[in-house]
VOGU-3710 file (C-alpha; in Angstrom, 3 decimals, decimal comma):
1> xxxxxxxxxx> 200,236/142,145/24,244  203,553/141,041/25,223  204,493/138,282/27,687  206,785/139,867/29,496  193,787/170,031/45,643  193,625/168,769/50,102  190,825/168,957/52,065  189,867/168,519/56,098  188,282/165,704/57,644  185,719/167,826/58,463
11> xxxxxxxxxx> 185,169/168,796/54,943  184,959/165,308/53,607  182,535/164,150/56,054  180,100/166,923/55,174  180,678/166,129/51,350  180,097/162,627/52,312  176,790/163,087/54,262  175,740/165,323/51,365  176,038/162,673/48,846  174,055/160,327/50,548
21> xxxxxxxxxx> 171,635/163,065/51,054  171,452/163,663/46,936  171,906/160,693/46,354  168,221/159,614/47,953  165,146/159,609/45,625  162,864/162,479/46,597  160,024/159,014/47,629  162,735/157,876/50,466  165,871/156,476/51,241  167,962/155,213/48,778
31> xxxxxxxxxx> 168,402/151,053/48,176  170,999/149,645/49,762  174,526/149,384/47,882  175,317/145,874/46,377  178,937/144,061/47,284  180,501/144,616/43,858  179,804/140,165/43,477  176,350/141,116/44,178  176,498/143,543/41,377  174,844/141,983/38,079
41> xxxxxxxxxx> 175,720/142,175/34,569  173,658/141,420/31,343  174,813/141,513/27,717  173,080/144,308/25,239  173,858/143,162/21,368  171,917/145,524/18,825  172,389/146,614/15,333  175,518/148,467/15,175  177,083/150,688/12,027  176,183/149,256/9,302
51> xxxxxxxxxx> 179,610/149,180/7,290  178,605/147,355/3,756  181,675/145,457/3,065  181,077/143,230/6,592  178,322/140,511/6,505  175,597/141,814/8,281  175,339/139,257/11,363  178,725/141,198/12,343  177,860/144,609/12,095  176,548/144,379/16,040
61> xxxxxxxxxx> 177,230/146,732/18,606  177,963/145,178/21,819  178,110/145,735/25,662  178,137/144,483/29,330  175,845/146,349/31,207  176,181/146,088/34,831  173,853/146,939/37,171  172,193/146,406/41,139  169,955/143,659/41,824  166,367/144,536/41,578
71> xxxxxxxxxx> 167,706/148,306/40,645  165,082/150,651/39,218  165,501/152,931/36,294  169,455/154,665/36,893  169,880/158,447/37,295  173,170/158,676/35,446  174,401/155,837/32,915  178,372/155,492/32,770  179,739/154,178/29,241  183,061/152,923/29,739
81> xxxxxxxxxx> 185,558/152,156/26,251  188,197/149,245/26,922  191,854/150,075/26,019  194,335/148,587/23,209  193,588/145,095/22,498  191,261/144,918/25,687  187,802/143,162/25,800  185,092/144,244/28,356  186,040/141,685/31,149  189,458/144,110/31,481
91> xxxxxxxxxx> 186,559/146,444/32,974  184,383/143,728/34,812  186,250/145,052/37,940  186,027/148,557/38,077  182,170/148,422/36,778  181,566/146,197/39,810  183,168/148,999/42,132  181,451/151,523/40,704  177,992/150,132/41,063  178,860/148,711/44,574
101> xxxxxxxxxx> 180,466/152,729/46,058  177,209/154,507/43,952  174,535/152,743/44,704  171,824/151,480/43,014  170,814/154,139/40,667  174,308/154,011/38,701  174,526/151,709/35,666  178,025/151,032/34,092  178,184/149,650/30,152  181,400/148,641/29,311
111> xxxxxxxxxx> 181,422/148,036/25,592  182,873/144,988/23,907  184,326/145,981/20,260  183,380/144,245/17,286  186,378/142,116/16,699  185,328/140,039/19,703  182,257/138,125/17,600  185,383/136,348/15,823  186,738/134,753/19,243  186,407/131,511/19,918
121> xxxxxxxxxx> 186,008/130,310/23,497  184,950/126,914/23,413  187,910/125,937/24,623  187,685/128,188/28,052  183,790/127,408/28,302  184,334/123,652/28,601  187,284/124,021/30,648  185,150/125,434/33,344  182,211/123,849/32,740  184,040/120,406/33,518
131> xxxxxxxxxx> 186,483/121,997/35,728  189,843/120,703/34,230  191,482/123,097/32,402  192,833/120,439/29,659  190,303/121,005/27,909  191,527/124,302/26,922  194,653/123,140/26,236  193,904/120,615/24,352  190,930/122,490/22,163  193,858/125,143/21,396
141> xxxxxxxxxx> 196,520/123,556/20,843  195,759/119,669/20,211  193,022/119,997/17,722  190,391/118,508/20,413  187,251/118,363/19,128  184,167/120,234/21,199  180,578/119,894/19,862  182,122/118,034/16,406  184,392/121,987/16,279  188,016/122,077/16,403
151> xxxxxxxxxx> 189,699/125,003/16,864  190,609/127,220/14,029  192,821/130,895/14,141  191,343/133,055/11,642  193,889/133,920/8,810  193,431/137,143/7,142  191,883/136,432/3,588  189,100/135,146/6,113  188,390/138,706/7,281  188,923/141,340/4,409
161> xxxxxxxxxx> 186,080/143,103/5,841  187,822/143,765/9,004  189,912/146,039/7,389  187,199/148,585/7,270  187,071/148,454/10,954  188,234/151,400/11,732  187,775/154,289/14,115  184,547/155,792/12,750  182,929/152,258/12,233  183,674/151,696/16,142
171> xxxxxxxxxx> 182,409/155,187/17,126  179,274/154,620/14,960  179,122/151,174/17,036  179,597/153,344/20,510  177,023/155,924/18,883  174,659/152,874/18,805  174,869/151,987/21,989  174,329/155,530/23,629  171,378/155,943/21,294  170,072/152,773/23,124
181> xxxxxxxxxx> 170,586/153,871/26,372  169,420/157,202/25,441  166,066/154,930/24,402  165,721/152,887/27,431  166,236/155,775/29,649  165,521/159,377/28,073  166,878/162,395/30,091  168,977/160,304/31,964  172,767/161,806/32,110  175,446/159,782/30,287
191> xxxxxxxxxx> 179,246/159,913/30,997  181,626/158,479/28,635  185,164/157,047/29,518  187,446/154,603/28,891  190,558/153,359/30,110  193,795/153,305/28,160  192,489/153,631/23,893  189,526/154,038/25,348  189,988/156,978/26,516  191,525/158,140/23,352
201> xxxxxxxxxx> 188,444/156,804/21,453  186,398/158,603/23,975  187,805/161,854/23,471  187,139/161,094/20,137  183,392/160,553/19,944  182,989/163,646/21,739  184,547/165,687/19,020  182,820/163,234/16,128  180,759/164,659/13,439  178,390/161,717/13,047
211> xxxxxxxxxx> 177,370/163,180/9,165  177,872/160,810/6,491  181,556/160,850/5,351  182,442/163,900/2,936  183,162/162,956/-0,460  186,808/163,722/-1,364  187,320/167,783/-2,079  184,355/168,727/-0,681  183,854/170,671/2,505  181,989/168,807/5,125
221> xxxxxxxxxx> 178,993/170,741/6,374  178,306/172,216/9,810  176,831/169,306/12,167  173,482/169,397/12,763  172,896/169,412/17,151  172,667/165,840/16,945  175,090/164,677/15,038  178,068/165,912/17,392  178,945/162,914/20,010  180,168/165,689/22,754
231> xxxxxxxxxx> 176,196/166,768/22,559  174,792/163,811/23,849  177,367/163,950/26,674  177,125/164,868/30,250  181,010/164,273/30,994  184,093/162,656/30,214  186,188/159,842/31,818  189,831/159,300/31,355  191,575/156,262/33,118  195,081/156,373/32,602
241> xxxxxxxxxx> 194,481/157,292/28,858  193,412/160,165/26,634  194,755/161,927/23,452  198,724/162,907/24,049  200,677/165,257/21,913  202,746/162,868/19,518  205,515/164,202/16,946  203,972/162,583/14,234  200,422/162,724/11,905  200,417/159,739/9,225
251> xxxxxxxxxx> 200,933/161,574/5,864  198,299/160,913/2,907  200,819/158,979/1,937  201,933/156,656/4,675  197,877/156,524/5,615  197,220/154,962/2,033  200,451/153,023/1,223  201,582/152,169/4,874  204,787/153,520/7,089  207,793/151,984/9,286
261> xxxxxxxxxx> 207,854/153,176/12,950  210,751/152,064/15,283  208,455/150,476/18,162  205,697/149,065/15,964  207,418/148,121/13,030  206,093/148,716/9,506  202,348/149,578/9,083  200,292/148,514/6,326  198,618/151,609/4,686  194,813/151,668/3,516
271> xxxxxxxxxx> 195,657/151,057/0,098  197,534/147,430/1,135  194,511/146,694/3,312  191,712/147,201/0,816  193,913/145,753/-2,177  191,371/144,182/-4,898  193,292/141,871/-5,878  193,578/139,228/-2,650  196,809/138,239/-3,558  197,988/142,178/-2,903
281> xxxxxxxxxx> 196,078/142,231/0,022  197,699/142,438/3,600  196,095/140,872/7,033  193,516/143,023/8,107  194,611/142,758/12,093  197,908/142,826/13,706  200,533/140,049/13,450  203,304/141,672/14,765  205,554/140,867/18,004  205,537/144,473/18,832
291> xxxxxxxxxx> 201,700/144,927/19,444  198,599/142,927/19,857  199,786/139,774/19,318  196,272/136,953/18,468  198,531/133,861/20,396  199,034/135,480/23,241  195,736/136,898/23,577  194,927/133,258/23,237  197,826/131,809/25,399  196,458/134,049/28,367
301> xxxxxxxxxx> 193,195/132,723/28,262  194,408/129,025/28,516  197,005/130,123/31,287  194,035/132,012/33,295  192,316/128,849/33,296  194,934/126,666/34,800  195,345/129,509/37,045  191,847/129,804/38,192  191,240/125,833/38,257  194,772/124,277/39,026
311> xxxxxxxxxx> 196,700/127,060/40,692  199,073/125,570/43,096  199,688/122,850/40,680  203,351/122,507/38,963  202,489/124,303/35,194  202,722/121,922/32,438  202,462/124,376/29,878  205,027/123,885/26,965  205,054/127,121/25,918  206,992/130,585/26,898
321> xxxxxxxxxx> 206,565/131,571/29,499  207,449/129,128/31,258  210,230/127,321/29,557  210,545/124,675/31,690  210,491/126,737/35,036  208,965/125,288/37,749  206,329/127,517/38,952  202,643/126,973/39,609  199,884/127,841/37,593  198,988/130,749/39,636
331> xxxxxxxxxx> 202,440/131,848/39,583  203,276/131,439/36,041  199,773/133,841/35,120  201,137/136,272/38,078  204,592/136,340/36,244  202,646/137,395/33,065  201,038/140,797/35,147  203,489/141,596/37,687  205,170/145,055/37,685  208,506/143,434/39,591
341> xxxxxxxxxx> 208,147/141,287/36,151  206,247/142,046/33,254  208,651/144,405/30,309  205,542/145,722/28,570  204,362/148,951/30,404  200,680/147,908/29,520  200,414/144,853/30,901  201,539/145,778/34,509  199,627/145,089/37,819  200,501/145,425/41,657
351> xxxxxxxxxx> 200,012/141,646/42,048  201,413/139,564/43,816  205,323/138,632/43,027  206,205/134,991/42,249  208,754/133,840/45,368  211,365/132,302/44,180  215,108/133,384/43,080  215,335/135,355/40,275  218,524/137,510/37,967  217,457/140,949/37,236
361> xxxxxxxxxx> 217,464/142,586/33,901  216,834/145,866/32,766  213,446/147,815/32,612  213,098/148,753/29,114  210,373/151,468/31,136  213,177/152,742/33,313  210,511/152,895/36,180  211,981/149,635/38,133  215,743/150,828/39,483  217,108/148,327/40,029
371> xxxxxxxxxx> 215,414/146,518/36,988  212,771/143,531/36,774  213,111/139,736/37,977  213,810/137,437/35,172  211,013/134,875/34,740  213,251/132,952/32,132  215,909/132,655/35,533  213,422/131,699/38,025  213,852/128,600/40,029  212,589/127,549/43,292
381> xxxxxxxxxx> 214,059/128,330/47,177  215,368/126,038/48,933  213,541/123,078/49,746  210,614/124,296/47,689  209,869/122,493/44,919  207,926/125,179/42,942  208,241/128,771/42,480  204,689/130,117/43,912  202,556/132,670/45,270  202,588/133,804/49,027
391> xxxxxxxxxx> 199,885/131,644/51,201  196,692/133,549/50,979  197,180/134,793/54,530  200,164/136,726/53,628  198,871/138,390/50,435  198,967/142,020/50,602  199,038/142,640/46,472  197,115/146,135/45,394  195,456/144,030/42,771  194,502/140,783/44,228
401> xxxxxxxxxx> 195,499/137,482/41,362  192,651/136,117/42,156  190,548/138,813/41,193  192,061/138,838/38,445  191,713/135,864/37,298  187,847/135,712/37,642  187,308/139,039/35,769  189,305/137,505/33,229  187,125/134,370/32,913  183,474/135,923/33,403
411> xxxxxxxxxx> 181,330/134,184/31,356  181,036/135,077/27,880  183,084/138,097/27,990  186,916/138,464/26,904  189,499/140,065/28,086  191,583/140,702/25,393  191,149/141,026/21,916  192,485/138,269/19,921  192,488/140,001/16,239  193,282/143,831/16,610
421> xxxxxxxxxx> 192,494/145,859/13,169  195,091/147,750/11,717  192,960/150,449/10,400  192,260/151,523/13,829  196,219/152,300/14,420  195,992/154,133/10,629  193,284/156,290/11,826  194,520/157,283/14,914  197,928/158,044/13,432  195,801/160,313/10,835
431> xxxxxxxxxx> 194,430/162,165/13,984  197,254/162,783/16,241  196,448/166,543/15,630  192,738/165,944/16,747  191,355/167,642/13,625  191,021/165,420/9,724  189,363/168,968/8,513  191,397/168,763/5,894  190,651/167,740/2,419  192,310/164,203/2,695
441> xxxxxxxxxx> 191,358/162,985/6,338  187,517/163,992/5,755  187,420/161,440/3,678  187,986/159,065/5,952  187,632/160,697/9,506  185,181/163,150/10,852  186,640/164,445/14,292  186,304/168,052/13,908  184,278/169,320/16,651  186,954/169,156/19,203
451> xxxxxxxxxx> 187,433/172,317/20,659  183,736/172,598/20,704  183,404/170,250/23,389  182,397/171,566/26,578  181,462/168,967/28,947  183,456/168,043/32,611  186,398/166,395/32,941  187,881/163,710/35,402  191,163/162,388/33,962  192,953/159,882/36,407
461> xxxxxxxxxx> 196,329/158,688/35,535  198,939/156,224/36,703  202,292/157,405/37,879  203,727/154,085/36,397  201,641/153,820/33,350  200,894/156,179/30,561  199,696/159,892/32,371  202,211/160,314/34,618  201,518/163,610/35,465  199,088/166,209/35,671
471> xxxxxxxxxx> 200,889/168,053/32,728  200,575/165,328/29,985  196,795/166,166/30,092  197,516/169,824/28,792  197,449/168,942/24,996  194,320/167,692/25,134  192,532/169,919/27,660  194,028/173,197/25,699  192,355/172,326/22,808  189,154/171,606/24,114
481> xxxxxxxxxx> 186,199/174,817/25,147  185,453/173,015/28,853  186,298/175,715/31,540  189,363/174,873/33,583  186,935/174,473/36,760  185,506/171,566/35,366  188,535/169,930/34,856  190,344/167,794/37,253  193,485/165,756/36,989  194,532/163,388/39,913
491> xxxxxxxxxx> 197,269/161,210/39,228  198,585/158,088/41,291  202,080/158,433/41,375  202,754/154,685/42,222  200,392/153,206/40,044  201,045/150,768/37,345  198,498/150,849/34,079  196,241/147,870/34,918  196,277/148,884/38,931  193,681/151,947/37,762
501> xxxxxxxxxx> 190,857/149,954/36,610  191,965/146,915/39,333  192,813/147,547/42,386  190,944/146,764/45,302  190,162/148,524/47,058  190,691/151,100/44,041  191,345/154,837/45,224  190,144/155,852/41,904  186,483/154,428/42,453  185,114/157,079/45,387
511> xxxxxxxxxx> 186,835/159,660/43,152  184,711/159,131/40,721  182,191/158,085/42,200  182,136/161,860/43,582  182,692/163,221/40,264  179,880/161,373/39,019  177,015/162,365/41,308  178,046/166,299/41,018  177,194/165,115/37,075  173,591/164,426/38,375
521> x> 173,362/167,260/41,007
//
């Protein structure tokens, strides 16, 4: 991550009555809705794919599972899949919604990949447990000791096993997970979704052959009924993310020995991953400046707690950002979101804009005009001594910072991930095509079942984020069997990436909440 169809009102109410007439148990009337705070969340950690070069304490599949207070058993589980280099808290929001505009008989999991079991957050924990955000800081970045523990950032040789972490070791870990929910409540519908890669990674368990790998040269068999991921779906969920047609499918070559891209830079192949010797061996997650980058994935956190605990306080941070701009706290973390400042297109939110005065520079997105506000610029207006946010009276930001900021920080969750696996970038790039039939890719991948899939489709994107229109869905919706009248695209045309799955109130939520409950009836 870098820093930087209509209908009348009449129509509507009737659908609306309808669906709180469905939505009732056939024994009465249906429990009141919880505010989305009200809403509560639990962790589920169970034995996830068992890949044989990680230790086995690691090989855990992992998820938030929210859920209404004193909530009986749900009539329609919704799985949700974080995006690129997100954690589950990126989905704490939208889970909340969901829950809160359902009802109670809606349960959202929003999964938390593997990677985050390396992340430490001792550092954030103790910040907020003694409310001063030093501590964090200090644990980070000035060696402080917590519980007799300073801070350590994983080097690679640490981690060879991560670089087995790739797409069908996550979608076994998903495939864990629905096989639990599937356990805890049998018949019950499930939806699968995900925002961003997790959409993409969606799309791809539904068109997963969960068969052990074939061997190389061998033809892999037909899947048995329940060994298809699509099968064990009632519908899919894209939030501003799901498979696009790219010009390019990683060669057996480039997958094993690695390949140089113009945006990401050169990426290490299988073959430099896996090396036997460890001196041969390349870092098994991302280290470059282009994508997923561990210290700011770390950097955030620390700025999110002087944000949430300090945040009309001058920043001390020593660090870019800031660069000796004064700005508060809350600022300096808004600066980091904002789509009036933020370069990378997958970090943007409708927060609210730092005041101050700013020069302009381009939008390497072109979707700003007249081009973004310089953070590096910034300094105060006059007779202010601190570039800030707007008095909480006048805030009027789609997504609110403060929000924000406490998804961000929900206990024992992260937001982003700090080490991002490479392999998961080589196996995507070996499926742009969304079939590894082929001799080579079987080896590795088994998505071949996707123009079997058949289930609904709600894909929602963001007119300033990655769908920007209805007709960037056609790739993958052409090569899938669904019938077009289960498929429905709605894009917001002024929507940044992160506004999707943030807002509030988020025009996306009773859209899917509709969707959702013609799943169930």
């Amino acid at each position: 991550m870098a820093f930087r169809n209509q209908q009348t009102a009449a129509a509507l109410g009737l659908t609306f009555l309808l669906s709180l007439i469905l939505a009732a148990p056939p024994n009465g009337p249906a429990a009141a809705a919880p505010l989305p705070e009200d809403v509560l969340r639990d962790i589920v950690d169970i034995a996830g794919a068992n890949e044989p070069h990680t230790p086995p304490a690691l090989n855990r599949a992992i998820a938030y599972r929210y859920y209404a207070p004193q909530a009986a058993r749900p009539s329609l589980v919704l799985l949700l899949i974080p995006g690129l280099n997100s954690g589950p808290n990126s989905l704490d929001l939208i889970a909340r919604a969901l829950v809160s505009a359902y009802g109670s008989s809606l349960e959202v999991w929003a999964v938390a990949m593997r990677t985050t079991q390396l992340q430490d957050r001792r550092g954030v924990e103790e910040a907020l447990a003694y409310g001063n955000p030093a501590f964090a800081l200090a644990y980070y970045y000035g060696k402080l000791a917590i519980g007799g523990q300073t801070f350590h950032l994983l080097q690679g040789p640490e981690v060879p096993y991560m670089a087995y972490w790739g797409v069908d070791v996550h979608l076994r870990d998903i495939r864990a997970l629905v096989r639990e929910i599937r356990g805890r409540y049998p018949g019950v519908p499930l939806v699968m979704g995900g925002h961003s890669l997790g959409g993409i990674m969606a799309a791809a368990y539904a068109g997963y052959d969960f068969a052990p790998l074939s061997g190389p040269g061998s033809a892999p068999a037909q899947a048995a009924s329940d060994e298809v991921g699509g099968r064990e779906l009632s519908g899919l969920l894209f939030i501003d993310g799901m498979p696009l047609w790219i010009p390019l499918r990683l060669s057996p070559d480039s997958y094993l020995n690695g390949i140089t891209l113009p945006i990401l830079g050169h990426i290490p192949g299988v073959n430099n991953l896996t090396a036997a010797d460890p001196r041969q061996r390349v870092w098994p997650f991302t280290r470059t400046s282009k994508i997923a980058r561990t210290r700011d994935s770390i950097l955030l956190d620390v700025l999110s707690v002087y944000a949430f605990l300090r945040p009309d306080d001058a920043s001390i941070f020593p660090f870019p950002p800031r660069q000796g701009v004064p700005i508060t706290n809350e600022a300096l973390l808004a600066a980091v979101f904002s789509d009036q400042m933020e370069p990378d297109l997958l970090v943007r939110a409708a927060v609210e804009t730092p005041i101050g005065i700013f020069d302009r520079i381009p939008d390497p997105a072109n979707i700003n005009r007249h081009g973004l506000l310089d953070l590096a610029t910034g300094r105060p207006l006059p007779g202010e001594p601190l570039i800030r946010l707007p008095a909480p009276q006048e805030r009027r930001a789609r997504v609110p910072m403060r929000s924000l900021v406490n998804a961000i920080l929900r206990p024992s969750g992260d937001f982003t991930l700090w080490y991002f696996p490479w392999r998961l970038i080589l196996d995507f790039g070996l499926a742009t095509n969304l079939d590894t039939s082929d001799s080579f890719a079987r080896q590795y991948l088994h998505l071949t079942h996707v123009r079997d899939i058949t289930v609904p489709i709600l894909a929602i994107g963001a007119g300033h984020g990655i769908i920007r229109s209805a007709g960037m869905t056609d790739f993958y919706l052409q090569h899938i069997a669904t019938p077009p009248g289960n498929e429905m695209v709605k894009i917001f045309s002024d929507y940044s990436h992160l506004d999707i799955e943030d807002a509030e109130p988020n025009p996306a939520v009773p859209l899917i909440v509709d969707w959702l409950k013609r799943m169930v009836h």
